[in-house]
C-alpha positions as CSV (number, residue, x, y, z in Angstrom):
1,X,61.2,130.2,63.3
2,X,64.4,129.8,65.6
3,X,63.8,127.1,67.5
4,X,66.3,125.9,70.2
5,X,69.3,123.7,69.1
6,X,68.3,120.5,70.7
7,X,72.2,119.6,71.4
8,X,75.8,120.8,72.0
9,X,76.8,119.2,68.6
10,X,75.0,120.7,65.5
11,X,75.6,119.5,62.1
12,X,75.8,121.8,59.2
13,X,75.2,119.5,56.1
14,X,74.0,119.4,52.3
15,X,70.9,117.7,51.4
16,X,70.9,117.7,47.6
17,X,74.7,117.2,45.6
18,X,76.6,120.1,46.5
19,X,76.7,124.1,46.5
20,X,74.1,124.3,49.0
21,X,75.5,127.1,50.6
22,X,76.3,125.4,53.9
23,X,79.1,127.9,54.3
24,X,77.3,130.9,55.1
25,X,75.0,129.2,57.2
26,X,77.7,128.3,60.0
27,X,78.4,131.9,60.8
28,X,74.4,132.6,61.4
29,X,74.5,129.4,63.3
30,X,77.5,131.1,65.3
31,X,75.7,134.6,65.6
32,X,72.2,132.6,66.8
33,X,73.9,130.6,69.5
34,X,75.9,133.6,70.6
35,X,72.6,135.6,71.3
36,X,70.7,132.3,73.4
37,X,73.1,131.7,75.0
38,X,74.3,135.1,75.6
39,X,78.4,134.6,75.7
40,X,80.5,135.1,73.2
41,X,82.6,132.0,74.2
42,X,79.8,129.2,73.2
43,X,81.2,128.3,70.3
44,X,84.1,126.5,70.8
45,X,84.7,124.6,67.6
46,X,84.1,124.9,63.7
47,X,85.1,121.1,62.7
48,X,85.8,120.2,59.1
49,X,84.3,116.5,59.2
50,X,84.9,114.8,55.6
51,X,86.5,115.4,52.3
52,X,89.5,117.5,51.7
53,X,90.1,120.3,49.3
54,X,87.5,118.8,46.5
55,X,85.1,121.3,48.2
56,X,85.0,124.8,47.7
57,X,82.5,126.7,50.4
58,X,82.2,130.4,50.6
59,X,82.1,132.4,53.8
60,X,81.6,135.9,54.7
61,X,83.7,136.2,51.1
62,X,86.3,133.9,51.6
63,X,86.6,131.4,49.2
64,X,87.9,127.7,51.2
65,X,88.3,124.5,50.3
66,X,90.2,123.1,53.1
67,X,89.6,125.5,56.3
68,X,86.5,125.2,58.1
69,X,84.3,128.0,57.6
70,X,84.4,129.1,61.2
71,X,88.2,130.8,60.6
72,X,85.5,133.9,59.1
73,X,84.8,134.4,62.8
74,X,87.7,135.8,65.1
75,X,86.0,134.7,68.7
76,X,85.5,131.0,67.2
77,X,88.9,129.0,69.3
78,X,89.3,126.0,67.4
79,X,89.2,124.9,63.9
80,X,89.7,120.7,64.1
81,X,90.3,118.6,61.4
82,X,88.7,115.3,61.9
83,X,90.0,112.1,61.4
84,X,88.0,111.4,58.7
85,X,89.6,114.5,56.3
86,X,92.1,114.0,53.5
87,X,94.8,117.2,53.5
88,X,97.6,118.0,52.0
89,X,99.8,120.0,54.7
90,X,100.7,122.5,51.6
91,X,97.7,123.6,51.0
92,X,96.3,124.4,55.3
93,X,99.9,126.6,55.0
94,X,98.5,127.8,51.3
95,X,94.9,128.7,52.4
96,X,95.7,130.1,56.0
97,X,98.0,132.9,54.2
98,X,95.0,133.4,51.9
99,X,92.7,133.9,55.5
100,X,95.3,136.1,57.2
101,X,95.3,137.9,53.8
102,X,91.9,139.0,54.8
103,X,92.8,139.1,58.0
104,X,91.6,136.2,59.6
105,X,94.2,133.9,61.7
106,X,93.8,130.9,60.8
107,X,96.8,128.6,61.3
108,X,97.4,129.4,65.3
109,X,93.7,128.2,65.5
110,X,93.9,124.8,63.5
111,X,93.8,121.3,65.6
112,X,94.5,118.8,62.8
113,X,94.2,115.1,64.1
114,X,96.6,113.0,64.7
115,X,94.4,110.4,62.7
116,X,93.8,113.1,60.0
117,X,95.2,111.4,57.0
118,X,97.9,113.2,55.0
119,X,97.6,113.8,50.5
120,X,100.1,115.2,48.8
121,X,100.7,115.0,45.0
122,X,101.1,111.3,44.2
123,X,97.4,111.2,45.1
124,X,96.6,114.1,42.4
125,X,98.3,112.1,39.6
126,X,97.1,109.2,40.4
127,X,93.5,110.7,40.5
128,X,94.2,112.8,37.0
129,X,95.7,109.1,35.6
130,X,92.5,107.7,36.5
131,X,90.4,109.8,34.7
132,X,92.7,109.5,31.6
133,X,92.0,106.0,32.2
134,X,88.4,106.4,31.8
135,X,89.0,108.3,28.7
136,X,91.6,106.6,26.5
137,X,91.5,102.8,27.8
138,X,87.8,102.5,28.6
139,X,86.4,104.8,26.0
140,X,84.2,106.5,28.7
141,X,82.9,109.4,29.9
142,X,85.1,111.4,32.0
143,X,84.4,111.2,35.6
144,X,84.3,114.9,36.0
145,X,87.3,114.2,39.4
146,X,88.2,118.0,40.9
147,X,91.9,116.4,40.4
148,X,92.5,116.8,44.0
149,X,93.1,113.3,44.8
150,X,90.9,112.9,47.5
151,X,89.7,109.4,46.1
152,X,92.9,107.8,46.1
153,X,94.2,109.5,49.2
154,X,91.0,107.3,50.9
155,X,92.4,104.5,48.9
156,X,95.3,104.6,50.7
157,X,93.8,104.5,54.1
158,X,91.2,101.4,52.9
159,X,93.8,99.5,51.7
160,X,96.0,100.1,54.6
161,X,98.9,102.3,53.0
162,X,97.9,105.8,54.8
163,X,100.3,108.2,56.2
164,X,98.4,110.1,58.9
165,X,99.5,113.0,60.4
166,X,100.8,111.7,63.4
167,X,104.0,110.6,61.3
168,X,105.0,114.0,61.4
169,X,105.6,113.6,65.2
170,X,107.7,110.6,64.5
171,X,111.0,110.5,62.8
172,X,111.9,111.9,59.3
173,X,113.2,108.2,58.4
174,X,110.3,107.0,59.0
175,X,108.2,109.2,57.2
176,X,110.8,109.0,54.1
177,X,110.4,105.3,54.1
178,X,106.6,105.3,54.2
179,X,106.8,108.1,51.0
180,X,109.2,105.8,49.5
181,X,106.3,103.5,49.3
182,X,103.3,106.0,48.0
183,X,105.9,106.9,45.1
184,X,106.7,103.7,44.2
185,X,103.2,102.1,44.1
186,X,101.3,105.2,42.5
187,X,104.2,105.0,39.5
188,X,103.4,101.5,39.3
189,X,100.1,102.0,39.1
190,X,99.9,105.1,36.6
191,X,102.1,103.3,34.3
192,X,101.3,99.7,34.4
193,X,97.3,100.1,35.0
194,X,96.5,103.2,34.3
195,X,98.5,102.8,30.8
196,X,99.2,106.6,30.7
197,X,101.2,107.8,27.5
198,X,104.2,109.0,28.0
199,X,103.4,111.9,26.0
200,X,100.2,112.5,28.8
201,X,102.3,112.4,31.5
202,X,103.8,115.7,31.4
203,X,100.1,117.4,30.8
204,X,99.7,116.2,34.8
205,X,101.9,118.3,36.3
206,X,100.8,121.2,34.0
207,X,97.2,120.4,34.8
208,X,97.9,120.9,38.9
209,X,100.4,123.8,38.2
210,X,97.4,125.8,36.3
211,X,94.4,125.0,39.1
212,X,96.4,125.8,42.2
213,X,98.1,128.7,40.5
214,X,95.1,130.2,39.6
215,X,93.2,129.3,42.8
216,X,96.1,130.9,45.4
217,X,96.6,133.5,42.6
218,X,96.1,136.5,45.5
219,X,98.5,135.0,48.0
220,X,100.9,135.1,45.1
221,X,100.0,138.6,44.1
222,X,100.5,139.4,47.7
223,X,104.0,138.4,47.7
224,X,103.3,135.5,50.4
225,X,104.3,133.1,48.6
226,X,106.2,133.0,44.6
227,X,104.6,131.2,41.9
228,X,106.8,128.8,42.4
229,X,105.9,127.1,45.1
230,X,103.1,126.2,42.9
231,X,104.8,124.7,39.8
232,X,104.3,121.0,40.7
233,X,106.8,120.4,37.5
234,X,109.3,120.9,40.5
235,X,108.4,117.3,41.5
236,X,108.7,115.5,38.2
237,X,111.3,113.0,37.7
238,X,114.0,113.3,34.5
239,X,111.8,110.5,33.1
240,X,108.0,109.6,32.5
241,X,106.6,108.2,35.3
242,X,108.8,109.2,38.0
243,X,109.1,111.9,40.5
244,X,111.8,113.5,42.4
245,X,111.3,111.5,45.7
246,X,114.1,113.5,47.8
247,X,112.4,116.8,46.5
248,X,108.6,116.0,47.3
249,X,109.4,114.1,50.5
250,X,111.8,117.4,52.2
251,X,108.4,119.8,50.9
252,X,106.2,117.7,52.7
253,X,108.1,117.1,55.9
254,X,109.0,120.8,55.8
255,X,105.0,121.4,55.7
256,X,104.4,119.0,58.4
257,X,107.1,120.2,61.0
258,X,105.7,123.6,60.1
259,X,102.1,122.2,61.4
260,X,103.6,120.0,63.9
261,X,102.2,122.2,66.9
262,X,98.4,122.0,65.6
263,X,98.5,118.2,65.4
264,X,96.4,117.2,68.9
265,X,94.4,114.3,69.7
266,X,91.0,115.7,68.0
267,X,88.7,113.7,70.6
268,X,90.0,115.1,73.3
269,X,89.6,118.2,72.5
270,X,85.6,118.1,71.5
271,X,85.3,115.8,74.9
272,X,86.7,118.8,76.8
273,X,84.9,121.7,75.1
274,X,81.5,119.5,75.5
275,X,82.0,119.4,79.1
276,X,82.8,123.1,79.6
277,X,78.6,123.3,78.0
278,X,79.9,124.9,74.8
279,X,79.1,123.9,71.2
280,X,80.6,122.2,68.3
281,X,79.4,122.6,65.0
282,X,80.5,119.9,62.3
283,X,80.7,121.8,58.7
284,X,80.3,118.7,55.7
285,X,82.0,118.8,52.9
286,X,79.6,117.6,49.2
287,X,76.0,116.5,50.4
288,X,73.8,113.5,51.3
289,X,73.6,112.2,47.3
290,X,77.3,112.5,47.1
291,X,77.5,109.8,50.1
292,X,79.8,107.1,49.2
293,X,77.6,104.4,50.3
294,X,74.2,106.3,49.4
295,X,74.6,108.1,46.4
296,X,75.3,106.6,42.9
297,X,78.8,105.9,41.5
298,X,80.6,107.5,39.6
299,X,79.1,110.1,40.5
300,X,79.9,110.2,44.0
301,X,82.8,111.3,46.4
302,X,85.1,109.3,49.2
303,X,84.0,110.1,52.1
304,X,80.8,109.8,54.0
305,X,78.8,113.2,53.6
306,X,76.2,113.2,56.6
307,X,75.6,113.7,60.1
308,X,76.9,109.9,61.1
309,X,80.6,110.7,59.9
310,X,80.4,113.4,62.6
311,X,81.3,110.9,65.3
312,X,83.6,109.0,63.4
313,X,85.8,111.9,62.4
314,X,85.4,113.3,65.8
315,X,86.5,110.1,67.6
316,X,83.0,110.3,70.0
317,X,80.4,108.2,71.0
318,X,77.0,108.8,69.0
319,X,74.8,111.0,70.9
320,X,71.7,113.3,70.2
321,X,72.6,115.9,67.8
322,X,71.1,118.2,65.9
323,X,70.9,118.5,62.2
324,X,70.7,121.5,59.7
325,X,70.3,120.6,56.5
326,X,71.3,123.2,53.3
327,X,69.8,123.7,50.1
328,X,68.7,126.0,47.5
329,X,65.3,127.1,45.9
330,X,66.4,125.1,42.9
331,X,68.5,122.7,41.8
332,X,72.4,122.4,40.6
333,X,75.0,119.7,39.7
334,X,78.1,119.0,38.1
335,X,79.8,116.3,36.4
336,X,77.9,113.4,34.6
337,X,75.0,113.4,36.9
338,X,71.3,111.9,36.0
339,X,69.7,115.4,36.4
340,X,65.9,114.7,36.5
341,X,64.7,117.9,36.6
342,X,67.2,120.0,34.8
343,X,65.6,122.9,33.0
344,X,66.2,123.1,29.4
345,X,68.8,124.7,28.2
346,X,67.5,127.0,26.0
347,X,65.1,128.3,28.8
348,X,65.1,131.9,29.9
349,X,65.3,131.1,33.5
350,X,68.2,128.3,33.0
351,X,70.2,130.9,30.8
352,X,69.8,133.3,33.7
353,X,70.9,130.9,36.7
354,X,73.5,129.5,35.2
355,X,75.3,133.2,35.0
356,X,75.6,133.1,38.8
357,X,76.6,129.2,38.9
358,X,80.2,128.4,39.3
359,X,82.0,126.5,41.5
360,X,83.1,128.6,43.9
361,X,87.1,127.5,43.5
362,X,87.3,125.0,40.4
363,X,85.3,127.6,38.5
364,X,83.3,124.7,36.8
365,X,79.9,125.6,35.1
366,X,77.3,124.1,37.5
367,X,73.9,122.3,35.2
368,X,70.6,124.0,36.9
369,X,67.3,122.9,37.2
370,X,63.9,122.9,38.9
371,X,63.6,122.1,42.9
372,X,63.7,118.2,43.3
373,X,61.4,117.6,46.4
374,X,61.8,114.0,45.7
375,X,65.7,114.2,46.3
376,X,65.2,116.1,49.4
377,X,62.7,114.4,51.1
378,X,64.5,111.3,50.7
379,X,67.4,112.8,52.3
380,X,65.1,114.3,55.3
381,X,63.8,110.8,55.3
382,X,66.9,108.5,55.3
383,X,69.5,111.1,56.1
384,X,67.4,112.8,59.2
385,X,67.9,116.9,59.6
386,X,65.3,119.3,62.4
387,X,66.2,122.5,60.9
388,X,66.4,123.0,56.5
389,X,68.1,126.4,55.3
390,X,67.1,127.4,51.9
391,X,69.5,129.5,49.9
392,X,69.2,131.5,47.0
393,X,65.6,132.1,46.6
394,X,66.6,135.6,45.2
395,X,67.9,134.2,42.3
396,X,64.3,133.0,41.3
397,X,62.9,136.3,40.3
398,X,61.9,136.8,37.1
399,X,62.8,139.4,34.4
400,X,63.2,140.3,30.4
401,X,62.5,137.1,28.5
402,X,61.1,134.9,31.8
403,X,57.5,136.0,32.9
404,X,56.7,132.6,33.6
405,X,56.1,129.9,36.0
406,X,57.7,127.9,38.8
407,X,58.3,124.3,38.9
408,X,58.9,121.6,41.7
409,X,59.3,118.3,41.4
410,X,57.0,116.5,44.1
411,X,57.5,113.0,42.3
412,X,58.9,110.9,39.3
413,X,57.3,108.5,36.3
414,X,58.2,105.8,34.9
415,X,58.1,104.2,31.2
416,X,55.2,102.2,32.6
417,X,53.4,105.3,34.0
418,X,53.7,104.4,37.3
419,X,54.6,107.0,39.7
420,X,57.3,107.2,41.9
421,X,58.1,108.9,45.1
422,X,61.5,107.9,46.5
423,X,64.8,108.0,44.9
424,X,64.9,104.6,43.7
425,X,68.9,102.3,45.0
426,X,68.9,101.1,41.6
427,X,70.5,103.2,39.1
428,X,69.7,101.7,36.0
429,X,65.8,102.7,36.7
430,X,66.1,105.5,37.8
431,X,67.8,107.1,34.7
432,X,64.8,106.0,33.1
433,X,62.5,108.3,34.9
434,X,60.9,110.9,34.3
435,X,59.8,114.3,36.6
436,X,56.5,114.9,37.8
437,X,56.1,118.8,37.9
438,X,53.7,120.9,40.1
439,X,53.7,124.3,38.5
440,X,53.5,127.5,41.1
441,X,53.5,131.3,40.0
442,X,56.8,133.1,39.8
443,X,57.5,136.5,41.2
444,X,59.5,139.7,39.3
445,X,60.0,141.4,42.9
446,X,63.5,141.8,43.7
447,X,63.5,140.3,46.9
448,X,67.5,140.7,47.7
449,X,66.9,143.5,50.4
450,X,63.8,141.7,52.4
451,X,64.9,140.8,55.8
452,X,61.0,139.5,56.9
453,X,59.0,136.9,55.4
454,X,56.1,138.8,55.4
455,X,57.7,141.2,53.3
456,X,58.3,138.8,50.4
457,X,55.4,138.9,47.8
458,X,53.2,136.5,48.1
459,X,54.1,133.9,45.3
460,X,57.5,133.9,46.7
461,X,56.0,132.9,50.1
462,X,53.6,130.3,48.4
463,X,56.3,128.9,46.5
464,X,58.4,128.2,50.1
465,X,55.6,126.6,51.2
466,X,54.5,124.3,48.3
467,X,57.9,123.2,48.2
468,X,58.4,122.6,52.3
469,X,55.0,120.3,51.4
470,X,56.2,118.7,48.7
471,X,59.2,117.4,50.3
472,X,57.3,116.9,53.6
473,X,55.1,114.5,51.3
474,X,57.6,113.0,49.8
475,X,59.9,112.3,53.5
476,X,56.6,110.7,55.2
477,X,55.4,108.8,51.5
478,X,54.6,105.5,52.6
479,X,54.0,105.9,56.5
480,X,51.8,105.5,58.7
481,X,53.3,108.2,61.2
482,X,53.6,111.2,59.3
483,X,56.3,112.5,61.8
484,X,59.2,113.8,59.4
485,X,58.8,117.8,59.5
486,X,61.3,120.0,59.6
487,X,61.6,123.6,60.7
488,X,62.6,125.8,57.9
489,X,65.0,128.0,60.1
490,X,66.7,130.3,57.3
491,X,66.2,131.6,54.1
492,X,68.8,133.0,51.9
493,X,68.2,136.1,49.7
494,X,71.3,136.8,48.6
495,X,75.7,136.1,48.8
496,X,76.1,138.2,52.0
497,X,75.7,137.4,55.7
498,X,73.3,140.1,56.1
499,X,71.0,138.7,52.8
500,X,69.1,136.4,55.4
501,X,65.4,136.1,56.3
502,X,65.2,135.0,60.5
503,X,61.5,135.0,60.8
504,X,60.0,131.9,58.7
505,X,56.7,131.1,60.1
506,X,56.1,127.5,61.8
507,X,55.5,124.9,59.0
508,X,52.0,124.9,60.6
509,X,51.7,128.0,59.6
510,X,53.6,128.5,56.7
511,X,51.6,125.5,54.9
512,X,48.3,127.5,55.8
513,X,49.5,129.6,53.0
514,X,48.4,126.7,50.3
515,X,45.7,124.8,52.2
């Protein structure tokens, strides 16, 4: 049910590995705190907290990577950056022509801090050089890196080398000096310990020139920028492993003076709004198991991907806040992921999710498989969230070759049949476990159109409930207090802001529907 936001600051997050759906949750968030509170003014903010363009979210249609999803809504003020975002100033100018495209202002609207640290594409060839790394001097498996450089734009700041936005209020000597220094050391490094082959290097600018031309293919179409401007061959040097410094250096100042006027002191800004009694909602980038610290490596991304980083990249003190936590009836990854309860491949229902599973701007085919109640109740338990939204439930109906059954994982096995219920730290075991299914009966109902939860049939409204129980099991495993319950605020039914179901009963209630 729609219980009250306990605090000003609500954070919208993922509590699985990505493509939650966290974007269309923020504009219900908006819409919900518009009618308590009853002014159109309460949201001040939409803040992108972590990450950079390596995540693509869609909202109301839009497709972003970069742009908080809050530019979808025309009476939301602000859209900060935090501190703790890697952008590249091209591509805020690149996406905000794509919004205003579909006529949303976006740039007017952006606050990018002045702590915000700035990528551009020595940070993309450095990550691509990496990955050829992996393959052809390690003999690996391919990371499965978006090639947006996110990793070692984070690099940068960790080892003390960053270039924050706030340089583009300082001099343009300055800023060329500090370039100077990216160039040198990422040519250094792609040559010397990287060990690129010449003949490679060229396929690197080819590589970017391909993915951003076919990701800002409308803005070209529409004549608001040439093609062009995305043919990052412009910035190769006349030999392998260089780069035309004075070319990429005046392209990126240009960008930044362009931005100049949206570069603010971030903190201030959410300080201000806060005391004025309005909200802030902090949109995550990736999801609790892509964590730096708390998910597994390689298979994990740069920044920190839960509610914590909200105060960091926000420059506040930690306070109460409230947590909303994203994820779908079933499971998806990508990359080289353990995936412990993928479905097989040659299953009906595995063939037919992964039609609709693509990443919404790299395109990349997204592995499926059965809800993982262990995985989520481990980030309820560890991670924290008061409200869960579960998308996509639509998607589970069943048809032609599928009349069967629904599976959840409620807990894993081991080679020793011992069974597990947390996610274990150490990597190594946990690829050698196994899933632990609880099978539930599936529904054929097309269930796209339902707005009320009692109008879903009534596996689909068992199967909500057995998994909200399995991952409440799971979250409180161990404990005496069994105190970790979430409210199940939203359910998704479909792409559009409209597909959403308000009226979930309390969990009291709703697990009534298995007892």
């Amino acid at each position: 049910m729609l219980t009250p936001f306990s605090s000003q600051l609500i954070a919208d997050t993922g509590i699985s590995t990505g493509d939650e759906g966290k974007g269309r949750v923020i504009l219900e968030i908006v819409h919900e705190l518009r009618e308590i509170t009853g002014r159109e003014d309460s949201v001040a903010a939409v803040m992108k907290v972590n990450g950079g363009s390596n995540s693509g979210h869609t909202v109301a249609g839009l497709k972003l990577n970069l742009l908080p999803g809050g530019v979808a809504d025309p009476k939301v003020p602000y859209l900060p950056i935090g501190c703790g975002v890697v952008a590249d100033p091209r591509k805020f100018l690149w996406e905000s022509a794509y919004a205003e495209l579909h006529g949303h202002v976006a740039l007017k609207r952006l606050a990018i801090d002045e702590r915000c640290l700035m990528s551009d594409p020595c940070h993309r060839l450095l990550d691509l050089a990496w990955e050829d790394y992996r393959i052809h001097i390690q003999k690996s498996q391919p990371r499965g890196s978006t090639g947006r450089g996110i990793t070692p734009a984070y690099l940068d700041e960790v080892g003390q080398f960053q270039i924050c936005y706030a340089d583009f209020h300082g001099t343009k000597e300055a800023f060329t000096k500090k370039m100077l220094g990216r160039i040198d050391r990422a040519m250094r490094i792609i040559e010397h310990v990287c060990q690129v082959s010449p003949e490679r290097w060229p396929t690197f600018f080819e590589t970017l020139t391909g993915a951003e031309t076919r990701a800002n293919s409308e803005v070209i179409e529409a004549g608001k920028f040439t093609a062009n401007e995305f043919d990052f061959s412009q910035f190769a040097g006349d030999a392998p492993f260089t780069v035309n410094a004075e070319h990429l250096i005046e392209a990126y100042w240009s960008a930044g003076q362009i931005l100049s006027d949206q570069i603010v002191d971030v903190r201030e800004l959410i300080l201000r709004e806060q005391d004025k009694g309005n909200y802030i909602i902090g949109e995550f980038g990736q999801a609790y198991w892509l964590d730096k610290r708390h998910g597994f490596p390689p298979n994990v991304t740069a920044s920190h991907t839960f509610t914590p980083e909200f105060f960091q990249s926000a420059g506040i003190p930690a306070q109460p806040i409230h947590n909303v936590g994203c994820c779908k009836a079933y499971d998806t990854k990508v990359g080289t992921h353990v995936f412990i309860s993928e479905i097989d491949l040659d299953h009906p229902l595995s063939k037919q999710l992964r039609k609709i599973e693509f990443g919404a701007t790299t395109g990349r085919q997204r592995m499926v498989g059965w809800y993982d109640a262990v995985e989520k109740g481990d980030a309820l338990r560890y991670g924290g969230y008061q409200d869960l939204v579960l998308n996509k439930l639509d998607a589970l109906s069943h048809s032609g070759d599928w009349q069967g059954d629904l599976q959840i994982c409620v807990a894993y096995e081991d080679a020793d049949s011992n069974v597990v219920y947390h996610v274990p730290r150490d990597d190594n075991y946990r690829r050698t476990l196994k899933p632990v299914y609880k099978t539930v009966p599936g529904w054929s109902e097309d269930i796209s159109a339902v707005r009320s939860f009692e109008a879903l049939p009534q596996a689909a409204k068992v199967y909500v409930a057995e998994m909200m129980k399995a991952l409440i099991e799971v979250a409180n495993h161990g404990d005496e207090h069994k105190d970790n319950i979430p409210n199940l605020r939203y359910i998704g039914v479909g792409p559009q802001p409209s597909q959403i179901i308000k009226d979930v009963p309390e969990v009291d209630d709703l697990l009534k529907l298995i007892d």
